[in-house]
C-alpha positions in Angstrom: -111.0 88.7 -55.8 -110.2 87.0 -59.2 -108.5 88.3 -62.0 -111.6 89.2 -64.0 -113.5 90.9 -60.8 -110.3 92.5 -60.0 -109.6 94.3 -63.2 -113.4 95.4 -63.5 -112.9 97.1 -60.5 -110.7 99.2 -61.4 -111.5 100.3 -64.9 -115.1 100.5 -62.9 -113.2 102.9 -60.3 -110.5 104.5 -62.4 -108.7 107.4 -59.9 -106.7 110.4 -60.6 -103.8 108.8 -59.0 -104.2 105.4 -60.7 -100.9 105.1 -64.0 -102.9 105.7 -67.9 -100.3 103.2 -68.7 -101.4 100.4 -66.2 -104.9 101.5 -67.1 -104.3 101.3 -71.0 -102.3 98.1 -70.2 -105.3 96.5 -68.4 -107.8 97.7 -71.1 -105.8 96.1 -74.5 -104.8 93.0 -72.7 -107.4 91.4 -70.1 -104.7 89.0 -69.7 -101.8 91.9 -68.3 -99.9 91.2 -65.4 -100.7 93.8 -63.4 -103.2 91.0 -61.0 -99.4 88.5 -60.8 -97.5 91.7 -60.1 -100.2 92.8 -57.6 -99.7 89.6 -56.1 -96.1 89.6 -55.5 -96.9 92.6 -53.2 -99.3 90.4 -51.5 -96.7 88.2 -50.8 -94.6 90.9 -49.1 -97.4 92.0 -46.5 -98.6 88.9 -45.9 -95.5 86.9 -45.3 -94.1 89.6 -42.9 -92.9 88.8 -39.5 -94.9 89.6 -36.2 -92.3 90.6 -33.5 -93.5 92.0 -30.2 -91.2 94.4 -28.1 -90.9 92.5 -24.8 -89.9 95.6 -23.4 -92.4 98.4 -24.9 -95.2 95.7 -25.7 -95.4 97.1 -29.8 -95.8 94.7 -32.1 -93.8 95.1 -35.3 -93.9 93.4 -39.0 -90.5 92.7 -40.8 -90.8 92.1 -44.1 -88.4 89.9 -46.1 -85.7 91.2 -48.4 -86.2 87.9 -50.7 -90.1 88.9 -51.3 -88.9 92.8 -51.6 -86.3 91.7 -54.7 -89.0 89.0 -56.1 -91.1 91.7 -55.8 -88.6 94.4 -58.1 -87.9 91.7 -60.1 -91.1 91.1 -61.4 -92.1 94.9 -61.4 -88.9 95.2 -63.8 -90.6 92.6 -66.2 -93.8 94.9 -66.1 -92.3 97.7 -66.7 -90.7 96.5 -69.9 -93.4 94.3 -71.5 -95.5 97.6 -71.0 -92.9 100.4 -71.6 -93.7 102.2 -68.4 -92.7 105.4 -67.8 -93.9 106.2 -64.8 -92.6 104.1 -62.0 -93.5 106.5 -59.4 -97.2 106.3 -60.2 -97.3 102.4 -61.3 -96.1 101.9 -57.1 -98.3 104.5 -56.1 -101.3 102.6 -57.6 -99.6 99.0 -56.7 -99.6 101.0 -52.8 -103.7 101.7 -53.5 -104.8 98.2 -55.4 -102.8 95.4 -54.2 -105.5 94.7 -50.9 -107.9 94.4 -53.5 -106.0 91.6 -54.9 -106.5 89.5 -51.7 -108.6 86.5 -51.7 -111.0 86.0 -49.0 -109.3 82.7 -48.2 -106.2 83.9 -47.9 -105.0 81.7 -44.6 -101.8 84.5 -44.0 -104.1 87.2 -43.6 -105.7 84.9 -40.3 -102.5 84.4 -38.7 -101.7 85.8 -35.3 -98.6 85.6 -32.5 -98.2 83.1 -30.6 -98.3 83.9 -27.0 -95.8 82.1 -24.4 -98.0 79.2 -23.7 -97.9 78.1 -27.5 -101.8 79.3 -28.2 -102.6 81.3 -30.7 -104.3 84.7 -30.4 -104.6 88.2 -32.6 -101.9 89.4 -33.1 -101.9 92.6 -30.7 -99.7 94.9 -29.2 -99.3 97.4 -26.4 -103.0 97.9 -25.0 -104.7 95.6 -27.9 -102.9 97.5 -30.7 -104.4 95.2 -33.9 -102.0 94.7 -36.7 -103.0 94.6 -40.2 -101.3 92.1 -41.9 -102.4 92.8 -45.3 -100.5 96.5 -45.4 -97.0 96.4 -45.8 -95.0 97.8 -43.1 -92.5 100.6 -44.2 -94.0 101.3 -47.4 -92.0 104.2 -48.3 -88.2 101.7 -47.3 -89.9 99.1 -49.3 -90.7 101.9 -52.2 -87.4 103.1 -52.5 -85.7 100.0 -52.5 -87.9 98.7 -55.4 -87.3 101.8 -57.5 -83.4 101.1 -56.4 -84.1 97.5 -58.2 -85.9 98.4 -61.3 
């Protein structure tokens, strides 16, 4: 979705647990970085690492510490530029609004493991278990650690 749609849809879809501040933010500046900062979380769920148990046969995403700090470090610069307050509720509505960020052409969100062969297939785990690339594993570690950051 671009920035425009994106942004629409959620003054069109304002929730109870969406930040007034992000949501005042959005509605003086159609230009606020809320989409970029989206993004970076994008970037976190998207570029994690499919790992499959050999033993159990789960499949696990590993996220990167280098997106997690890119990540707090441009979460910091929003919470200046817009004197946020409330960083519990700006991640809480970064954890509901990032998907929608996703382009439908993103190529990560298509990627799958590898089996032993070298072909590629969805990425599954013990008895077809489908992983969903675009959420990001361990919010609640990734939460803190941001918070820890800012």
């Amino acid at each position: 979705m671009d920035k425009a749609d994106y942004y629409k849809n959620i003054l069109d879809n304002i929730k109870t647990t969406d930040s007034p501040e992000v949501i005042k933010a959005i509605t003086d500046d159609e230009n606020c970085d809320f989409y970029e900062l989206c993004q970076k979380y994008v970037d976190i769920a998207l570029n994690q690492k499919l790992v499959k148990d050999e033993t159990t046969h789960e499949l696990f995403g590993y996220v990167s510490h280098e997106d997690i700090d890119l990540a707090a470090y441009f979460t910091r610069l929003f919470v200046r530029k817009y004197q946020i307050v409330g960083k519990n509720e700006l991640l809480s509505m970064i954890k509901e609004r990032y998907i929608d960020s996703i382009s439908p052409d993103e190529i990560r969100v298509q990627e799958g493991v590898v089996n032993e062969g070298g072909t590629q297939s969805l990425p599954v785990g013990y008895f077809g278990t489908l992983i969903d690339k675009r959420e990001i594993p361990a919010w609640e570690d990734v939460r803190t650690r941001i918070l820890n950051l800012v």
